[in-house]
Backbone as CSV, one residue per row, in Angstrom:
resi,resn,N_x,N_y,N_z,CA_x,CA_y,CA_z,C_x,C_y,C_z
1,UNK,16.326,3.502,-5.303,15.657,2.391,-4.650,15.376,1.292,-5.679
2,UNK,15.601,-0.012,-5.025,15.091,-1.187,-6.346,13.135,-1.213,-6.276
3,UNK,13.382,-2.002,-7.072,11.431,-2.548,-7.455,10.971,-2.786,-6.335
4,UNK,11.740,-3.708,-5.321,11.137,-4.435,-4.082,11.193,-3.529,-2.861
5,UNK,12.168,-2.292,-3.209,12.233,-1.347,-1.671,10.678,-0.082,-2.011
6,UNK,11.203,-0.267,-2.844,9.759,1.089,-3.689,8.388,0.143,-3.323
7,UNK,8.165,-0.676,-3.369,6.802,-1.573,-3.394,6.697,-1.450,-2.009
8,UNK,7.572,-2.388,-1.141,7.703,-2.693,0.394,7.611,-1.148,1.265
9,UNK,8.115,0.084,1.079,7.936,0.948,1.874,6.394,1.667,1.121
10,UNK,6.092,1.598,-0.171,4.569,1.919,-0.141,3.703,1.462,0.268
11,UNK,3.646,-0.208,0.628,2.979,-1.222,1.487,3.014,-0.705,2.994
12,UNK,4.077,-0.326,3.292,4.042,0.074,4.973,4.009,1.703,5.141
13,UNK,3.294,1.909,4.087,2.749,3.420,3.967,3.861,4.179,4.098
14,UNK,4.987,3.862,3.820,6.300,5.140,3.206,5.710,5.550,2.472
15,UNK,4.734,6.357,1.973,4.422,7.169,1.075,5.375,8.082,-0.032
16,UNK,5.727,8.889,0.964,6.294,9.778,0.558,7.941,9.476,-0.413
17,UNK,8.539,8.813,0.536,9.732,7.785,-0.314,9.313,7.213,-1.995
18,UNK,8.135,6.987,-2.248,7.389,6.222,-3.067,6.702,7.363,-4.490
19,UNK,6.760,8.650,-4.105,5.734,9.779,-5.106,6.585,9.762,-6.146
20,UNK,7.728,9.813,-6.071,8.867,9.990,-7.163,8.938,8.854,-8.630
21,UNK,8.329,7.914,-8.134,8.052,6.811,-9.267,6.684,6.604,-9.374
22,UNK,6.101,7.584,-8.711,4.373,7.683,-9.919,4.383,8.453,-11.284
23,UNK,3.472,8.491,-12.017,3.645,9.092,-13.117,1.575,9.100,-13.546
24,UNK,1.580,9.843,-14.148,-0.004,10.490,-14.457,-0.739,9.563,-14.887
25,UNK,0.074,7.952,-15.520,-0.302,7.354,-16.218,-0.634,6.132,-14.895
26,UNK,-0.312,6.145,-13.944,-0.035,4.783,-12.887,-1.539,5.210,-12.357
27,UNK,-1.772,3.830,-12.184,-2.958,3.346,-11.496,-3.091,2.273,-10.173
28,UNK,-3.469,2.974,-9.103,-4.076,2.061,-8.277,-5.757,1.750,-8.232
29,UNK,-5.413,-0.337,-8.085,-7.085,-0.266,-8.001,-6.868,-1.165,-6.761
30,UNK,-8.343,-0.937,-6.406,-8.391,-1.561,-4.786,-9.907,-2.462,-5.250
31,UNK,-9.610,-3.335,-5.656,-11.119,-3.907,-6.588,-12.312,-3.825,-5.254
32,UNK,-13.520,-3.576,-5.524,-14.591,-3.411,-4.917,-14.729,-2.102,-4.129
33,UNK,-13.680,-1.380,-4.307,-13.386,-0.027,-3.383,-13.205,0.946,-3.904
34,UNK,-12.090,1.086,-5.219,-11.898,2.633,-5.207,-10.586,2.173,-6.864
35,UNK,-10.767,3.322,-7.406,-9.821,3.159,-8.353,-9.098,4.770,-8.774
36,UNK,-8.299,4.842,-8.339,-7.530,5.992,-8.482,-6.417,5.985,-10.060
37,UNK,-6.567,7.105,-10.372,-5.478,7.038,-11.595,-4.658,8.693,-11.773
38,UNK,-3.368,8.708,-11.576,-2.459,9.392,-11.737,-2.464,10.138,-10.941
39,UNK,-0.583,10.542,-10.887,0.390,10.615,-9.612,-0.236,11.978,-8.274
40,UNK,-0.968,13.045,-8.769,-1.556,13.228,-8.345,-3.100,12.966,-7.022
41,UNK,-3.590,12.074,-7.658,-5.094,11.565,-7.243,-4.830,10.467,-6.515
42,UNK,-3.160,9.645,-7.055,-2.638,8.716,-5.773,-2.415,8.981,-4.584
43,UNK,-1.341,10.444,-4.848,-0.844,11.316,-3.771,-1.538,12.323,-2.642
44,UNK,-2.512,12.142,-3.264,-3.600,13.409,-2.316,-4.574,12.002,-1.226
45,UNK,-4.614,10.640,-1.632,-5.515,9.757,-1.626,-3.713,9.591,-0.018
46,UNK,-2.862,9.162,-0.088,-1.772,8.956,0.283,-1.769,9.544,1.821
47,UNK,-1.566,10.671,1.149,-1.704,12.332,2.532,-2.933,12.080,3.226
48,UNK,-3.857,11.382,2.892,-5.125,11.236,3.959,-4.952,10.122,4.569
49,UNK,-4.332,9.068,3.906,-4.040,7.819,4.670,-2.979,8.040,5.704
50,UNK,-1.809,8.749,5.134,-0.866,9.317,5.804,-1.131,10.060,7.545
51,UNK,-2.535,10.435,7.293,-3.221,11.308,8.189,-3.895,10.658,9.245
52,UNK,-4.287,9.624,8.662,-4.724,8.073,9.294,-3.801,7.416,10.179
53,UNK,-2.710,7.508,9.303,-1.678,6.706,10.401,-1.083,7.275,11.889
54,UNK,-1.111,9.223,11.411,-0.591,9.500,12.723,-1.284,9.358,13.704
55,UNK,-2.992,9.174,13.407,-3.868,9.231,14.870,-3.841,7.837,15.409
56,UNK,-3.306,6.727,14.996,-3.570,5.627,15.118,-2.005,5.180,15.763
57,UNK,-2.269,3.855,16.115,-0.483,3.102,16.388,-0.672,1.485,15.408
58,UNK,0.282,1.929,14.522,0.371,0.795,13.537,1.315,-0.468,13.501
59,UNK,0.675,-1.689,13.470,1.763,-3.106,13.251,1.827,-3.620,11.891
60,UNK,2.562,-3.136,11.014,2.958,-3.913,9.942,3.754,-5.478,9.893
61,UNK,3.410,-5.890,9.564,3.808,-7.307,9.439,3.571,-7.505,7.671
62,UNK,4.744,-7.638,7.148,5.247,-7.836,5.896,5.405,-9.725,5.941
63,UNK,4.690,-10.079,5.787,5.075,-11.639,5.380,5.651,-12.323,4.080
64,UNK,5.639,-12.163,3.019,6.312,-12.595,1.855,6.711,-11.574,0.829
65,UNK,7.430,-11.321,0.468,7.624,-10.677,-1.141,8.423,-11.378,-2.208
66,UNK,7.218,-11.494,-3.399,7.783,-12.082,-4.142,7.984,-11.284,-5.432
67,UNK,9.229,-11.357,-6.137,9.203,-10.600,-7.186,9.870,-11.632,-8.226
68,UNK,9.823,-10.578,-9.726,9.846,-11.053,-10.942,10.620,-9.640,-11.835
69,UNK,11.011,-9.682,-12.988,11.630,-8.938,-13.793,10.817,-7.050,-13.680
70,UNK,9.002,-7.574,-13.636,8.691,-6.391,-13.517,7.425,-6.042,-12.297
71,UNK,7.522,-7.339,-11.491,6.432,-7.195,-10.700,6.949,-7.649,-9.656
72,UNK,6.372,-6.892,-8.433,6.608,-7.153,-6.989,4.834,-7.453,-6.478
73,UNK,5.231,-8.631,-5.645,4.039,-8.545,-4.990,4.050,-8.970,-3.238
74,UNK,3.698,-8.905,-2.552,3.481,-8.488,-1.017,2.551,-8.819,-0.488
75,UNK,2.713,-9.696,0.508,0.519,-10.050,1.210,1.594,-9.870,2.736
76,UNK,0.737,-9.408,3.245,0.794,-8.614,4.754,-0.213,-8.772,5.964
77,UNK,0.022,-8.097,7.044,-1.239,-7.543,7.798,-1.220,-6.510,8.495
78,UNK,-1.928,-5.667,8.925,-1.800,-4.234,9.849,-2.733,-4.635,10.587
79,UNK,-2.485,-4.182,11.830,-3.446,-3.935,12.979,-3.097,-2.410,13.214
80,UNK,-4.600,-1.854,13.576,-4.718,-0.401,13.972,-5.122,-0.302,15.567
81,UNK,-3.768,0.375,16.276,-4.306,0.824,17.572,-4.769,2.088,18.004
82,UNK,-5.688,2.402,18.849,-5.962,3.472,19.735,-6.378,3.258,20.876
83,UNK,-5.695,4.253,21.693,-5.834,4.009,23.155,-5.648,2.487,23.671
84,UNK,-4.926,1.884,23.142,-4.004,0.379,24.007,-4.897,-0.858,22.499
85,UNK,-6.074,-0.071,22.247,-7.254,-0.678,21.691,-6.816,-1.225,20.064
86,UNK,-7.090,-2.603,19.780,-7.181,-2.844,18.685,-8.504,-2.322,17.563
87,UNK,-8.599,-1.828,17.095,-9.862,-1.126,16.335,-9.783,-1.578,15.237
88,UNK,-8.577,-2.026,14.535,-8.843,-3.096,13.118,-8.101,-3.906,13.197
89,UNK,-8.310,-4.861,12.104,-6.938,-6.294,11.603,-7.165,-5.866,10.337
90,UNK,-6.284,-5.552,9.396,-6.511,-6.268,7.790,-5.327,-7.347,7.309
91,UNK,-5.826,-7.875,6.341,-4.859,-9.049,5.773,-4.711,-8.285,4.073
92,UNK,-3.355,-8.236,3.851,-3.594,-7.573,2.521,-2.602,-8.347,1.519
93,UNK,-2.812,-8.246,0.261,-1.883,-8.274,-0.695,-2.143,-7.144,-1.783
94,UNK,-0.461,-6.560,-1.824,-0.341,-5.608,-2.841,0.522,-6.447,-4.143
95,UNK,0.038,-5.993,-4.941,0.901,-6.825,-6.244,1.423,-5.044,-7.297
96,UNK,2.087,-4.758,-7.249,2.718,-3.587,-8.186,3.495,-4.200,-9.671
97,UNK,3.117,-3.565,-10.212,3.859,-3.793,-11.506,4.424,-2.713,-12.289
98,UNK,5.978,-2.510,-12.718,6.826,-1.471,-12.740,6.824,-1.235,-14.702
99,UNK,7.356,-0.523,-14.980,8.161,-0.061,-15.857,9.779,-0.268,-16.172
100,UNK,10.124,-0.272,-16.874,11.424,-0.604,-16.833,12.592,0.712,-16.176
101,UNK,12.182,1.611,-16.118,12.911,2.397,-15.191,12.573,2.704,-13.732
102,UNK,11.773,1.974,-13.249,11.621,2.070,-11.954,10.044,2.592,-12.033
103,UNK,9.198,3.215,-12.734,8.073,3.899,-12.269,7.235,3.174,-12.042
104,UNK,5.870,3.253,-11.255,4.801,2.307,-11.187,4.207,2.374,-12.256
105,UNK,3.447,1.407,-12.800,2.659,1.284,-13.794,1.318,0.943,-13.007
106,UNK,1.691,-0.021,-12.090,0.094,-0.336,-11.738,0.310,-0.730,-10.016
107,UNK,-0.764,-0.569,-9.173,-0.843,-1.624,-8.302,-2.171,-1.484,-7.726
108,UNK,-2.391,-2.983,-7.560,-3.427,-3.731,-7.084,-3.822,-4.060,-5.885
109,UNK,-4.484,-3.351,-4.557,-4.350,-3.973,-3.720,-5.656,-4.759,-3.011
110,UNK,-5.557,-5.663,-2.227,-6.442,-6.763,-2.191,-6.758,-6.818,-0.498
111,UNK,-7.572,-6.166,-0.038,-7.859,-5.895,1.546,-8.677,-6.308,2.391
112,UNK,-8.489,-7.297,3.126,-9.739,-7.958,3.474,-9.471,-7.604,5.289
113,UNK,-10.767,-7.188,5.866,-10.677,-6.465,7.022,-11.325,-7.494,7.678
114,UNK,-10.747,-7.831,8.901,-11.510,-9.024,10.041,-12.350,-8.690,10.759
115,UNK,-13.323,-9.416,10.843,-14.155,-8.858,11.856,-14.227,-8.967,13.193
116,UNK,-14.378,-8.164,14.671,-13.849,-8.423,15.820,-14.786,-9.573,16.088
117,UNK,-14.047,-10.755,17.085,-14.720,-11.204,17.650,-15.178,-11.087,19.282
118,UNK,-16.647,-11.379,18.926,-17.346,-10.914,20.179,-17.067,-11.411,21.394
């Protein structure tokens, strides 16, 4: 997979496609939320989100990706359904930054959740 397919299917929660280029040393931070570090503590964090997605019905909407020699970055949105029901919006940007053989080194993601209106 290139930089931009590895980034883009971890953004739309391909998870699993994505474990193979973590490494003990890669870090996700989710600033104000949560900071996970190595391939492990990503992957277990993954499988619960993963777990998230099946109870739910998900709209990814990928709007830009822009990349560079070692960085991909991605701003998006998901809506979460249940029962016909919208129950979230988020607006996100992920920014990943690679290694030269493909592994993650880092990614950043930036999540801002809407609030329903009344």
């Amino acid at each position: 997979m290139t930089k931009s397919e590895i980034a883009q299917a971890f953004s739309n929660g391909d998870f699993d496609k994505c474990f193979e280029y973590l490494t003990d040393n890669t870090i996700w931070n989710t600033p104000g939320e949560q900071l996970l570090t190595g391939k492990q503590e990503i992957e277990t964090f993954c499988k619960s989100i993963s777990n998230y997605f099946d109870s739910v019905t998900t709209n990814f909407q990928q709007l830009n990706v822009i990349e560079n020699t070692n960085c991909v970055a991605i701003n998006g949105t998901a809506e979460f359904i249940r029962d016909g029901k919208s129950i979230s919006f988020v607006s996100s940007c992920d920014v990943y930054v690679f290694h030269k053989n493909h592994s993650i080194k880092s990614i950043t993601s930036y999540c801002i959740t809407e609030r329903p209106t009344v």
